[in-house]
C-alpha positions in Angstrom: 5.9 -1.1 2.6 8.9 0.4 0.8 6.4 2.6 -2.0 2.9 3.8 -2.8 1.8 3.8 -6.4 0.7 7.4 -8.1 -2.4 7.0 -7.4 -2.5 4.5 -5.2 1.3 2.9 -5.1 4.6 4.5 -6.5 5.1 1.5 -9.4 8.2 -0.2 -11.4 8.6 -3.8 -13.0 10.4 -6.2 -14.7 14.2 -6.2 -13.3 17.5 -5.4 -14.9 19.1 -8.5 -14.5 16.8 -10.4 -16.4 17.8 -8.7 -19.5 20.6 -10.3 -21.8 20.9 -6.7 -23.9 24.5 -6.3 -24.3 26.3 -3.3 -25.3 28.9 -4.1 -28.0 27.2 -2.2 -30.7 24.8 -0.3 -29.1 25.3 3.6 -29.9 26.2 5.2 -26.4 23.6 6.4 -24.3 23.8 9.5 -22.1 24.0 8.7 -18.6 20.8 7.6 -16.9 21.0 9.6 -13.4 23.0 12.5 -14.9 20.3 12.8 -17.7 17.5 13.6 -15.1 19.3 16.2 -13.2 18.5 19.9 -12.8 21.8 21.9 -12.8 19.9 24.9 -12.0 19.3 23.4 -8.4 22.2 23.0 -5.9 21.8 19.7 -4.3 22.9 21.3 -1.0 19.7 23.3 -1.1 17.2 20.9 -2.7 18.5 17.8 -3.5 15.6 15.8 -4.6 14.7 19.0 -7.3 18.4 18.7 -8.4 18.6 15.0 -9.0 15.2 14.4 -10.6 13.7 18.2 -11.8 15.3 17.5 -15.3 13.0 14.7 -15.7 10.3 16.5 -13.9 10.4 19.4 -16.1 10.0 17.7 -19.2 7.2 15.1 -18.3 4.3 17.3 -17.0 1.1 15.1 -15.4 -1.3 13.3 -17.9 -4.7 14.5 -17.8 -5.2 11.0 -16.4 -3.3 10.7 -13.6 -3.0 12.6 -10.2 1.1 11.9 -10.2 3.6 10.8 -12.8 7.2 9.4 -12.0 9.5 6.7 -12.6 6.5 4.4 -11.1 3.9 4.9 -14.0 6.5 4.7 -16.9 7.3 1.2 -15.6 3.9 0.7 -14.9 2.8 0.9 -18.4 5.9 -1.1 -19.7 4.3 -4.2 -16.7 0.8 -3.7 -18.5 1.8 -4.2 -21.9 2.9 -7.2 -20.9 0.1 -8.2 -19.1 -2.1 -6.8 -21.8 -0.4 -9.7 -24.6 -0.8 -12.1 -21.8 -4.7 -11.5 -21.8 -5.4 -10.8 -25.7 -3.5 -14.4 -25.9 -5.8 -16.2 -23.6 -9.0 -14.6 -24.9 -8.0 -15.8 -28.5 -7.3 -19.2 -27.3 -10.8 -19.9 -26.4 -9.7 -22.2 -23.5 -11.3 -25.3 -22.1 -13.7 -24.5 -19.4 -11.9 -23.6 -15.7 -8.4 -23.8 -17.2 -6.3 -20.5 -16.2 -6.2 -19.3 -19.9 -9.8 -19.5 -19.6 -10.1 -17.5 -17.0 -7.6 -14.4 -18.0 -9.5 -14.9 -21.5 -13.3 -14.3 -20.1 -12.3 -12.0 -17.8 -10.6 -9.8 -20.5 -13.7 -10.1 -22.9 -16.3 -9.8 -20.1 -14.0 -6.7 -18.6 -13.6 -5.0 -21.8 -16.8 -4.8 -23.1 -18.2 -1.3 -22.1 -21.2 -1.8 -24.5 -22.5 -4.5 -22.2 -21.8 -2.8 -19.3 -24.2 0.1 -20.2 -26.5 -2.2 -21.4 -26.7 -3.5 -18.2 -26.9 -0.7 -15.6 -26.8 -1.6 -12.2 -28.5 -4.9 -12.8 -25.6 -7.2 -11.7 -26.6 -6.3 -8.4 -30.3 -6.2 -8.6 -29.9 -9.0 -6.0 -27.6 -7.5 -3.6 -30.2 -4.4 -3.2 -33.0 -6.2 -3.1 -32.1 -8.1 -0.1 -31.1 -4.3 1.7 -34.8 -3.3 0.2 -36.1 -5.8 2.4 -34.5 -4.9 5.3 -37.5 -3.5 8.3 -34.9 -3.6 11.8 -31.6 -3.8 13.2 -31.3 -7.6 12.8 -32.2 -8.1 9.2 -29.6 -5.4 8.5 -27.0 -6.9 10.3 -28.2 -10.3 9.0 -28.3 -8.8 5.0 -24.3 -7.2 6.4 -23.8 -10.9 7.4 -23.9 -12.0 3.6 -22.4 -8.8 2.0 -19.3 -10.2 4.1 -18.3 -12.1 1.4 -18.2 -8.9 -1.5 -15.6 -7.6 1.4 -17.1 -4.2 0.9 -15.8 -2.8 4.7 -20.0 -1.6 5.1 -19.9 -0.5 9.2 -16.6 -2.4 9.9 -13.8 -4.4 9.0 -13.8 -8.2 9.5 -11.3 -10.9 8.4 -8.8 -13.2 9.6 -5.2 -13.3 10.0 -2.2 -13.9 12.1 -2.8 -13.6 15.8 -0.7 -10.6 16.4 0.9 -12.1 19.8 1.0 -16.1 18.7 1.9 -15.7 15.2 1.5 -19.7 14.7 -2.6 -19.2 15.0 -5.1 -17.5 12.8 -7.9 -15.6 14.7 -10.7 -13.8 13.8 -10.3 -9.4 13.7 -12.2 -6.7 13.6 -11.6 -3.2 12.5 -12.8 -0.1 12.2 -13.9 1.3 9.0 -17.3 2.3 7.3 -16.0 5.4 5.7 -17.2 6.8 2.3 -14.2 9.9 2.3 -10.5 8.8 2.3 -10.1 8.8 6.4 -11.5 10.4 9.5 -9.8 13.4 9.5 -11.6 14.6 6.0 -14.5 14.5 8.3 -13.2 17.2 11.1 -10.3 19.0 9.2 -11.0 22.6 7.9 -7.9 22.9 5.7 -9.2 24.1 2.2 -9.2 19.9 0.4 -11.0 18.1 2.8 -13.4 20.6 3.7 -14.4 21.1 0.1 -15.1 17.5 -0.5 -17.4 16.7 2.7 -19.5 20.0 1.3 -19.6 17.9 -1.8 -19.8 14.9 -0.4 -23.8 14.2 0.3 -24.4 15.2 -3.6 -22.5 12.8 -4.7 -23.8 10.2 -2.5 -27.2 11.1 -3.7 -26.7 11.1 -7.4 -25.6 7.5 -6.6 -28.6 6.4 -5.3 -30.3 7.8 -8.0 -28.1 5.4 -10.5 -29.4 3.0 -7.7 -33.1 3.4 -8.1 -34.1 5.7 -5.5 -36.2 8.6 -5.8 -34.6 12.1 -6.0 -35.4 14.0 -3.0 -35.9 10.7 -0.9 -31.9 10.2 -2.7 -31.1 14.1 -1.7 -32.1 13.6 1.8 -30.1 10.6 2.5 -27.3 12.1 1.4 -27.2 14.8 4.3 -28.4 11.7 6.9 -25.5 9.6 5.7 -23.0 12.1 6.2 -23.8 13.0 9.5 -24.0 8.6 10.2 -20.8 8.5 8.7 -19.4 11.4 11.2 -20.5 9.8 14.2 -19.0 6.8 13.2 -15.5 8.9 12.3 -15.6 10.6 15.4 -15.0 7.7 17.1 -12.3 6.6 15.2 -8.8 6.5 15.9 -6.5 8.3 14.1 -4.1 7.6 11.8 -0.9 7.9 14.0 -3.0 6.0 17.0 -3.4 2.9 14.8 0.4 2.3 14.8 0.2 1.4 18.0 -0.3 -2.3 17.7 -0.3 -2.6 21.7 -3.2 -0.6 21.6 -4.6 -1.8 19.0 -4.8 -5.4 19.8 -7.5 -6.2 22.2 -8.3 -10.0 22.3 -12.0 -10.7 23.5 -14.0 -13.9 23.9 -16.8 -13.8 21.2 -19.6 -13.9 23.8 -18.1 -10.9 25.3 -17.9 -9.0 22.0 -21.2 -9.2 21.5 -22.6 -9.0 25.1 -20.1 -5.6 25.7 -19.5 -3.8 22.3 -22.4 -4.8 19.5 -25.4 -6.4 21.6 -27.1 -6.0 18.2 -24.7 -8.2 15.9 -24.6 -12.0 17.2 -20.9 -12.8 16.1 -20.9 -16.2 16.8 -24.6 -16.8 14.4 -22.4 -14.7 11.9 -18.9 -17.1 12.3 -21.5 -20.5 11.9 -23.2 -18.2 9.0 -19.9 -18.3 7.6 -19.0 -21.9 7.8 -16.2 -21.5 10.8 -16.8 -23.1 14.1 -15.7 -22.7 17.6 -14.2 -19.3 17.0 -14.2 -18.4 20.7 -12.3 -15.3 20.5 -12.1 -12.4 18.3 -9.2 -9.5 18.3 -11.0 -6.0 18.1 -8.6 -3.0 17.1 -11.0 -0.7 18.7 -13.6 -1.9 21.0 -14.7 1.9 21.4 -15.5 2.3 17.7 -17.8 -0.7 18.2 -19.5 0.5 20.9 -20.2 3.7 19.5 -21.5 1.4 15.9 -23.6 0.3 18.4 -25.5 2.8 19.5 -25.5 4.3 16.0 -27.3 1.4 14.5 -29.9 1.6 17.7 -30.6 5.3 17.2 -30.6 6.2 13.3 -33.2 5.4 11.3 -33.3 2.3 9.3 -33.8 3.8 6.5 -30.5 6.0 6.2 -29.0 2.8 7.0 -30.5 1.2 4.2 -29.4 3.8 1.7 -26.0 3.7 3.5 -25.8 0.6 2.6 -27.1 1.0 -0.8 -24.7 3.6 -1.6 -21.6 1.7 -0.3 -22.2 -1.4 -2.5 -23.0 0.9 -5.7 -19.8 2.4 -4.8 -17.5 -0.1 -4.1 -18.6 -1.9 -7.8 -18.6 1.4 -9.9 -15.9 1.0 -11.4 -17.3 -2.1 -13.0 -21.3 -1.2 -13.8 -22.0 1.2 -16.6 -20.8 4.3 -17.5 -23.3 6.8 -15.4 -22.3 5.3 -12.5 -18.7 5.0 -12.9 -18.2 8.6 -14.2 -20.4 9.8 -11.1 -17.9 7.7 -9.0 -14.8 8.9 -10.8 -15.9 12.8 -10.6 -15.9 12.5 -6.6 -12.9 10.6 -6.0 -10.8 11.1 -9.0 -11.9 14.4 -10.3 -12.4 16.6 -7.2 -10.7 14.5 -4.7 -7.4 14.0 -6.1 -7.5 16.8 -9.3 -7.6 13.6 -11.6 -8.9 15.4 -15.4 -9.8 12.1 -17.2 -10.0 8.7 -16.8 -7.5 5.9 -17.8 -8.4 4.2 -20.7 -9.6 1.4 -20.2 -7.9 -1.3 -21.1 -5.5 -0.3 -18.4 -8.5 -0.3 -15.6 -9.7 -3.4 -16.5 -5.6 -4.7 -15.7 -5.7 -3.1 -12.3 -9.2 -4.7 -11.6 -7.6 -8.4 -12.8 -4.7 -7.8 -10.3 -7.0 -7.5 -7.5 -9.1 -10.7 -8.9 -6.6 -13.4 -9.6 -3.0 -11.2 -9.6 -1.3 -14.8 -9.2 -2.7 -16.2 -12.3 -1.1 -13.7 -14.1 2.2 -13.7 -12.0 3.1 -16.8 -12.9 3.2 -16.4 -16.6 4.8 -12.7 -15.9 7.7 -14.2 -14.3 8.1 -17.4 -16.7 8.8 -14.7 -19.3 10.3 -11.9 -17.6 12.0 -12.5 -14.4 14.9 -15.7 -14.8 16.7 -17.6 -12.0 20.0 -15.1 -12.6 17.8 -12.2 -11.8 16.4 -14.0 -8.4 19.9 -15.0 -7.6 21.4 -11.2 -7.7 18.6 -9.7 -5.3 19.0 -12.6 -3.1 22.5 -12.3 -2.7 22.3 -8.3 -2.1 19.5 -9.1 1.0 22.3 -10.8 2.7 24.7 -8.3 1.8 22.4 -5.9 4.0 21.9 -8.0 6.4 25.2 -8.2 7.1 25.6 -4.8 6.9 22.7 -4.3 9.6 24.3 -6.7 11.7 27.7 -5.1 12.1 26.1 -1.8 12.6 23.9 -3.3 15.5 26.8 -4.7 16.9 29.0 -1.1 17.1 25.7 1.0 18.8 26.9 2.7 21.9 23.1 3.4 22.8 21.9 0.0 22.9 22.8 -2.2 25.8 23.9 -6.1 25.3 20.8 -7.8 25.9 18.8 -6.2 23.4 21.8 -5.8 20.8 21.9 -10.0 20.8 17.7 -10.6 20.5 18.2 -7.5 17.8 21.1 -10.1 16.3 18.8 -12.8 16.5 15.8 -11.6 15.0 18.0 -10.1 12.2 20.0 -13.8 11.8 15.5 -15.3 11.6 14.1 -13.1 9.5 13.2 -14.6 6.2 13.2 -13.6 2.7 11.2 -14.1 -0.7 12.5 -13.1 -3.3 10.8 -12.7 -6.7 8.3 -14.9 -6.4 6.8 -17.3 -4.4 7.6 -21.6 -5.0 4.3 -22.4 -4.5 1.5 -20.5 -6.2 -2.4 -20.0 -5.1 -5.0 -22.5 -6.7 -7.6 -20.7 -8.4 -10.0 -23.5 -9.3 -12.4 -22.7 -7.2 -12.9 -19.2 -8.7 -15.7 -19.1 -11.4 -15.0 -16.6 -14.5 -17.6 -15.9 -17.2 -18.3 -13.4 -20.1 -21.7 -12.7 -18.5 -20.4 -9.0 -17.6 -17.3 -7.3 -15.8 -19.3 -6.7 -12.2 -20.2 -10.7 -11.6 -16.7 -11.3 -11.9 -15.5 -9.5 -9.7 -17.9 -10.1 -7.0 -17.1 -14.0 -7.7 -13.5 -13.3 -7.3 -14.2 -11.1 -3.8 -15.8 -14.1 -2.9 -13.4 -16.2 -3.7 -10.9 -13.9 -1.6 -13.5 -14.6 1.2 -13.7 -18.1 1.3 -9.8 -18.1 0.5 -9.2 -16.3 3.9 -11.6 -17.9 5.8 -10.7 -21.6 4.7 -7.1 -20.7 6.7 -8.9 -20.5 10.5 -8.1 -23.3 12.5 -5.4 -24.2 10.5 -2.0 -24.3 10.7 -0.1 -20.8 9.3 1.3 -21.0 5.5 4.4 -18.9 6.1 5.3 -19.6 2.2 2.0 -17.3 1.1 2.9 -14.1 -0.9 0.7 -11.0 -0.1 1.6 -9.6 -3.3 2.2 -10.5 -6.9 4.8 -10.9 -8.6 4.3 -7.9 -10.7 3.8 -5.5 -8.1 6.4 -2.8 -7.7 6.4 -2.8 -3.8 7.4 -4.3 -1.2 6.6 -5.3 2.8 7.7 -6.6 6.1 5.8 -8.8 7.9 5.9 -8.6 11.6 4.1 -12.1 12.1 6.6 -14.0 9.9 9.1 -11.6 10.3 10.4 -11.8 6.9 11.0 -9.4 3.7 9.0 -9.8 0.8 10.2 -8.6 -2.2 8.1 -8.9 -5.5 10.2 -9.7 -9.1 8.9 -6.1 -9.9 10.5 -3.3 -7.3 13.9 -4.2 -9.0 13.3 -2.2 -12.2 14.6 0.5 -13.9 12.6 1.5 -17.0 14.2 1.0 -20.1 17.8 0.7 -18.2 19.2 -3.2 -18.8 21.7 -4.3 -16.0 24.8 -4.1 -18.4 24.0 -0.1 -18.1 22.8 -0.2 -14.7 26.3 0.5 -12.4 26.6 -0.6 -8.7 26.1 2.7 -7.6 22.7 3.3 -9.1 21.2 -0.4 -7.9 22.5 -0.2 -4.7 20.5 3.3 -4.2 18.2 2.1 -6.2 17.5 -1.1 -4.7 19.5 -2.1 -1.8 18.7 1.3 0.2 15.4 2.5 -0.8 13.8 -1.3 -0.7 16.0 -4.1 1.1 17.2 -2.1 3.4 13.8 -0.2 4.1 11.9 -3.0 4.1 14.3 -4.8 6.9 14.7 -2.1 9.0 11.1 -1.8 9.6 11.7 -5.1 11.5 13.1 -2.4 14.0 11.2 0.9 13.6 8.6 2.2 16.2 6.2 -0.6 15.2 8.5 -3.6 14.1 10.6 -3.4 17.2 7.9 -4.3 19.0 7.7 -7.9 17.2 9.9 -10.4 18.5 12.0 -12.9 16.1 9.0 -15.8 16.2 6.8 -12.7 15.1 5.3 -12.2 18.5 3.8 -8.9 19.6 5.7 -8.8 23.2 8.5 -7.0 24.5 12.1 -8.1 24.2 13.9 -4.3 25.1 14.9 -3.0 28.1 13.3 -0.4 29.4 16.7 1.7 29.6 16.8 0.8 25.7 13.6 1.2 24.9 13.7 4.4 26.1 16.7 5.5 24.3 15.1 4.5 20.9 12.3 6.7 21.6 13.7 9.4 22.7 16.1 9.1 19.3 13.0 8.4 17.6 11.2 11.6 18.6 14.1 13.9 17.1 12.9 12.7 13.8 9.6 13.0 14.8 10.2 16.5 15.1 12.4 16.9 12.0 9.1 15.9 9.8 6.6 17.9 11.8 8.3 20.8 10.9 8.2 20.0 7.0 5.2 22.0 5.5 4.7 20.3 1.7 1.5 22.6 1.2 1.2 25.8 3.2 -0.6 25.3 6.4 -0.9 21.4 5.7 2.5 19.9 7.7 3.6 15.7 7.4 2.2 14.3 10.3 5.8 13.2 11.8 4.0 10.3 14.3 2.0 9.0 11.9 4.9 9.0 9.0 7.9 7.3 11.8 7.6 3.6 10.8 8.4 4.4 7.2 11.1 7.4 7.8 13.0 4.6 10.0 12.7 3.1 7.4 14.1 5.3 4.5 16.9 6.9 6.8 17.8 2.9 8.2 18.3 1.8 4.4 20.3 4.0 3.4 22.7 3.9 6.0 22.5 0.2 5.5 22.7 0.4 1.3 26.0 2.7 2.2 27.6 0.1 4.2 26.9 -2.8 1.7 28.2 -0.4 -1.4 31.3 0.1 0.2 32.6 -2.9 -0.2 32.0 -3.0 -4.0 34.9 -2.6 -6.4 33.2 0.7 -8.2 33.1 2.6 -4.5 36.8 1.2 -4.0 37.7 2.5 -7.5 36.0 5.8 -7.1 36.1 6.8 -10.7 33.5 9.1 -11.8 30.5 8.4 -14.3 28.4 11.0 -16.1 30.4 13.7 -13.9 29.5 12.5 -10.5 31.3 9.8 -8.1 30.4 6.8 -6.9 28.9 8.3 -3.9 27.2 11.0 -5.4 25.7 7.9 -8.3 24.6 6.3 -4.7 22.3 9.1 -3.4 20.9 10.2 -6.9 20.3 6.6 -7.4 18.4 6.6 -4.0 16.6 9.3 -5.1 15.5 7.9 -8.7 13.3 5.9 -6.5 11.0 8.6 -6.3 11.2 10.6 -9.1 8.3 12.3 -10.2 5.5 15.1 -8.7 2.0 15.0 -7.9 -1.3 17.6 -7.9 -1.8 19.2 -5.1 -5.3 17.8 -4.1 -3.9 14.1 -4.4 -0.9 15.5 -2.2 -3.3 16.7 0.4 -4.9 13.4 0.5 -2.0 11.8 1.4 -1.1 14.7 3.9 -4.4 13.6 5.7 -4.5 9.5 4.9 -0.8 8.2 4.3 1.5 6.5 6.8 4.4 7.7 4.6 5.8 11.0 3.6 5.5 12.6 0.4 8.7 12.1 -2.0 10.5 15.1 -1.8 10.7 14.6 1.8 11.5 10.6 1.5 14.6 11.8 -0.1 15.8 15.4 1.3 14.4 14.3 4.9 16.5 11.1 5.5 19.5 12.8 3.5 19.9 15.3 5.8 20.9 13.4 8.4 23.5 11.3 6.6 27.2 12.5 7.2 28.4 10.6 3.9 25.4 12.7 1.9 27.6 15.9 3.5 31.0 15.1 2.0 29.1 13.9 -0.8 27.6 17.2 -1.8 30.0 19.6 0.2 26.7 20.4 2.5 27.7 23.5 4.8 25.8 25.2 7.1 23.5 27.7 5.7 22.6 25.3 3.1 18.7 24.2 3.3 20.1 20.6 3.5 22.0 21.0 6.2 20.9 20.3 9.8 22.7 20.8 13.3 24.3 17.8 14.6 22.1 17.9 17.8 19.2 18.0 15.2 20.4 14.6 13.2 18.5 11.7 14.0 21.1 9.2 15.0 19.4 5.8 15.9 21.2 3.0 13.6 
């Protein structure tokens, strides 16, 4: 994926082109990229301060958010939008299981906070009374069965998807999870974050079950039990850079053998009939040693620490959804102290991010009616194949890479497919009951409805024309299985900037580098490679080549370990690889494609800076913005990509073009010795 939001995915929407603004009698504007730049910076020493620290400098973080950038501004611009959309549909009072009706009830139900309190934790009285009547091993793992469907991750991870190594078949998988802190490492690290929240941690796992019903010192006791569960189980868990190995990762098992081998306590073939699939007789596990060791953890713990486990995750997972106790408890742990989050969202906006995750597509499809036309679909479609082209020739010229691989490179390149905008054929929804009885219900019927969704796809053959994102998401992906680039009508945007004022320069920085040509080239970086043109896990490099890419590979492994965003907290350069490729693959690619544009071959300056220059700050407007420091340790700890600064300065710094751009000379801080560059497209 090209972005993460602040908090959870770096956001922009609705796209230049799709504006008719013209600007005959507009008064002039000062210029866009120059208007955000820090002239007290040199861009030799800190490039991404210089381009974006004027902005930075005059937009401090709300008290409700644990970043602000480029991301939220657009963000807001997307929910106002949305916001009309839902008013509409809740004034229009809808026939019954129309889409109108839906968005309507769903905004009423969502938005009334006064209901919510009224009723506590009662929309799921049922869901905890079945765990109340839980006595052993196999009525918890028969009550886990039917909590499946909520998709709450309790213990594990199940679902089904693309077989990883025959992309043409859907099989079942399994996954580790069962983690109440961000990731495993918040469980063994000492820095000063992580080790702060898991003293906190069993508090605020008992205050919950105290919203939940149970008794206060039974509630502070199972705090303390749960964290030590939840240890075990992180303990065995792989870490973050281990799970990009989808080699090791992918270990295909006959369902018999799962059971009999790993989890002698969970039947998976009762639970597959339990769910309505038959003969599933094989299931992929991630990693068959987490399961073993869930095993013997659900043998050996009480049953009742499971039970409030379980208790606890479910109250959790819905908080943000039940009644104001328990989602200001929730929000003080993971907002508050996690991430240095002051105050809530107001919520109007929360109850937009919750409608994304319920029925997204509903809403894209009237989003893109209105805001995203055929012109603006045609530009971006046109600029992937100006990229690809670019890719291609580049493939062509390596000296490093020997024949055989450079044509199967050429070939999966020529195969991989693209989506731009959004998708010709949109979800059905009918299925998916909404009602004003209260926020909570619908979002467990619309988990549900996910559920069944995903399961209804097993045995079937695969829909390669299904979006995993909306429309109105501002991010994109690469899908190994398909092999394809998705690219949602959002990432395009520049807030407030229509495309008459939006120059070649800025979009292909903008756009072209820092998504198209990210998002392609992770069909070749340290996981992607490894994914054939079909979208087959199997090998198709030499040995001598795949050798080489590593070994080139590793020099920017090196060049992020040695990055140090917080002091004694360093980007784990492993784990952070696939999307570094990435960055430092699209922008060579993005410099390629702008070279053959008239406004490079005119090189005439613009706001004081030339075309090249417009390129990189354009680039770097991409991630304009900053971040607390407890959300940035987070990320240290839990994110596959690097923080901003070092999305932009990192890549950068191995670019000759970004050297005679900026007159880089050694002794600068941007500057890097050539046997230091990372030199692999």
């Amino acid at each position: 994926m090209k972005k993460i939001l602040i908090p959870a995915a770096f956001v922009a929407a609705t796209v230049w082109a799709c504006s008719n603004d013209k600007t005959t009698n507009e008064p002039a504007r000062p210029d866009f990229l120059a208007s955000n730049v820090d002239s007290s910076v040199s861009p030799a020493q800190d490039f991404f301060q210089f381009a974006n620290g004027g902005w930075i400098k005059r937009n401090p973080i709300p008290g409700s958010e644990s970043g602000w950038g480029i991301g939220n501004l657009v963000d807001d611009e997307i929910k106002q939008k949305i916001r009309k959309i839902n008013e509409d549909a809740a004034a229009a009072k809808a026939a019954e299981g129309t889409e109108t009706q839906k968005i309507g009830d769903f905004w009423i139900a969502a938005m009334d906070s006064a209901k919510a309190d009224q009723l506590g934790i009662a929309p799921l009285q049922k869901e905890l009374d079945r765990i109340n009547g839980i006595t052993d091993v196999k009525g918890l793992v028969a009550v886990n069965a039917s909590f499946e469907s909520l998709q709450m991750g309790m213990f594990y991870y199940f679902g089904v998807g693309q077989d990883a190594k025959n992309s043409g078949l859907i099989s079942a998988q399994l996954w580790q999870g069962g983690l109440g802190l961000p990731n495993r490492d918040y469980y063994f690290s000492n820095d000063e974050n992580p080790k702060k929240a898991r003293e906190e941690y069993p508090g605020h796992i008992s205050r919950m079950l105290v919203l939940a019903g149970v008794e206060s010192n039974e509630a502070k006791k199972a705090g303390e039990d749960i964290l030590k569960f939840e240890t075990a189980l992180a303990k065995s868990s792989r870490k973050l850079e281990e799970l990009r190995d989808p080699e090791a990762n992918y270990n295909k098992m006959t369902t018999a053998d799962v059971t009999k081998n790993l989890t002698p306590s969970i039947d998976w073939a009762w639970m597959f009939t339990s769910f309505g699939m038959t003969k599933v007789d094989s299931i992929v596990v991630g990693q068959p040693e987490f399961f073993k060791a869930l095993e013997n953890l659900l043998k050996t713990t009480d049953i009742n620490t499971l039970k409030h486990y379980m208790r606890f995750h479910l109250v959790s997972s819905f908080s943000e959804y039940l009644s104001a106790p328990i989602f200001n408890e929730n929000f003080d742990f993971y907002r508050r102290k996690l991430r240095g989050i002051e105050q809530p969202r107001p919520r109007w906006k929360r109850v937009l991010n919750a409608e994304e995750d319920a029925m997204g597509f509903v809403l894209g499809k009237l989003f893109v009616k209105e805001y995203f036309n055929e012109t603006a679909k045609a530009r971006y479609t046109n600029m992937v194949e100006a990229i690809r082209n670019a890719y291609a020739a580049r493939i062509k010229t390596l000296a490093w890479m020997g024949d055989s691989t450079k044509q199967k490179a050429l070939d999966k390149l020529a195969r991989m497919s693209k989506k731009v905008g959004y998708p010709d054929k949109w979800k059905d929804y009918s299925a998916l009951k909404i009602t004003t009885n209260s926020f909570c219900e619908n979002m467990m019927n619309a988990n549900r409805w996910s559920f069944a969704d995903q399961l209804a796809k097993y045995g079937k053959p695969v829909d390669r024309t299904e979006w995993d994102m909306t429309p109105q998401t501002y991010n994109a992906y690469y899908n190994p299985s398909n092999n394809e680039i998705v690219l949602p009508a959002a990432i395009f945007t520049i807030p407030g900037v229509p495309d008459s004022l939006a120059d070649d320069a800025m979009v292909y920085g903008y756009a072209a580098a820092s998504t198209i040509g990210h998002e392609i080239t992770h069909g070749f970086d340290d996981e992607g490679r490894q994914f054939d043109a079909a979208g087959n896990l199997q090998s198709w490099w030499t040995i001598e080549d795949e050798n080489k890419f590593m070994t080139r590979a590793q020099v920017m492994v090196d060049q992020f370990n040695a990055y140090e965003p917080i002091k004694g907290m360093f980007i784990n350069g492993k784990a952070t690889l696939g999307e570094n490729i990435a960055d430092y693959g699209g922008i060579l690619l993005g410099i390629d494609a702008f070279k053959q544009t008239e406004q490079y071959k005119k090189n005439e300056k613009i706001g004081g800076y030339t075309p090249m220059q417009r390129y990189f700050m354009g680039y770097a407007l991409g991630w304009l913005g900053h971040q607390k420091e407890k959300q940035l340790s987070e990320r240290l700890l839990s994110d596959v990509h690097s923080p901003a600064k070092w999305r932009v300065n990192g890549p950068f710094a191995n670019i000759p073009e970004f050297y005679a751009a900026f007159s880089v000379k050694e002794g600068d801080a941007m500057w890097r010795a050539d046997s230091l560059r990372v030199n692999i497209w």
